[in-house]
C-alpha positions as CSV (number, residue, x, y, z in Angstrom):
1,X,0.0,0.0,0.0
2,X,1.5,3.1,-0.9
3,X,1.9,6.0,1.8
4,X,-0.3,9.0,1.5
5,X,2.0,12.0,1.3
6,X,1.8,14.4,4.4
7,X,3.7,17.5,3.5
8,X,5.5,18.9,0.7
9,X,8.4,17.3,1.0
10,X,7.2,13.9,0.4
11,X,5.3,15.2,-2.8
12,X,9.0,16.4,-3.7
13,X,10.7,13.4,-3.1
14,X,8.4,11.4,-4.4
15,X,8.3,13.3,-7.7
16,X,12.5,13.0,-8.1
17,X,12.2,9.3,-7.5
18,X,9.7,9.2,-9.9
19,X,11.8,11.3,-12.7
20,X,15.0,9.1,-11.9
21,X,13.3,5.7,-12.5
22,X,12.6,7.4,-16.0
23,X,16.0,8.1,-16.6
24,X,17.3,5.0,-15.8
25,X,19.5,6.6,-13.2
26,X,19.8,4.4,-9.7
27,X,20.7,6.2,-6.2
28,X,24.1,5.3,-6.8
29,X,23.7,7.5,-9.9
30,X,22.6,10.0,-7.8
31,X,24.6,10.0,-5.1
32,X,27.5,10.0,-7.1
33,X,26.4,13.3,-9.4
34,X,25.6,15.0,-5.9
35,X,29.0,13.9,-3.7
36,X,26.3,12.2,-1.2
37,X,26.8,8.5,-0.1
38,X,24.2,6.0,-1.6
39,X,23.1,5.5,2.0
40,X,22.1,9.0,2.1
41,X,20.3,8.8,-1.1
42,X,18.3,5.7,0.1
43,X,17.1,7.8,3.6
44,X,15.7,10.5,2.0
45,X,13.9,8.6,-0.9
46,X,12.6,6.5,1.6
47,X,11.8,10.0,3.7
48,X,14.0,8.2,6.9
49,X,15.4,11.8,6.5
50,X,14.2,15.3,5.0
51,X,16.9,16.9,2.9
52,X,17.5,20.4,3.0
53,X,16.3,22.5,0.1
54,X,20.4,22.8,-0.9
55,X,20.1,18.5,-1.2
56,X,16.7,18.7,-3.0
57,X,18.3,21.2,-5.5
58,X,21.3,19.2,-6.0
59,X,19.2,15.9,-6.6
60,X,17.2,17.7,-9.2
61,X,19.6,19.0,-11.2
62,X,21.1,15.6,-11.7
63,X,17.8,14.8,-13.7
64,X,18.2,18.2,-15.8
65,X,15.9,20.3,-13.4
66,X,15.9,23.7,-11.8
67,X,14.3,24.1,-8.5
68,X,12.4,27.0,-7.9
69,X,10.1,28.6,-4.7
70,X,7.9,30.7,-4.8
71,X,6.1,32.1,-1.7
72,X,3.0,33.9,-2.1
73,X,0.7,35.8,0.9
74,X,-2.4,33.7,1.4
75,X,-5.3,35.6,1.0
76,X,-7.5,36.5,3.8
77,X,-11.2,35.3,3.6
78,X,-13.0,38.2,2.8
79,X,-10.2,38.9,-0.4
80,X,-11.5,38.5,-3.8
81,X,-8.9,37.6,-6.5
């Protein structure tokens, strides 16, 4: 059964893993492109541990991407758009 994601993170993570079994690419693959140990790899893609923004940025662009954030107010209840 597949875990529901609970934050943003997971969503993240899930997404790369998703993108490297694409490419073909294995966490050794990965590790080796970002200088972190396999080990390493295997924690966060198994969200043991949540990586930095710096790691998720580093994982990325060893599938060809460019992380970007964007934070935008809410808006208040009574706000139209």
């Amino acid at each position: 059964m597949k875990k529901e994601n609970n934050n943003i993170t997971d969503e993240v993570v899930d997404y790369l893993i998703e993108l490297r079994k694409e490419e073909q690419m294995t966490q050794q693959d990965i590790a080796d492109a970002t200088g972190m140990k396999r080990a390493n790899v295997a924690r966060i893609e198994s969200k043991k541990y949540t990586p930095t923004l710096d790691v998720i940025r580093r994982y990325a662009e060893c599938l060809g991407l460019e992380v970007e954030v964007s934070l935008k107010k809410k808006l208040e209840k009574d706000e139209t758009i």
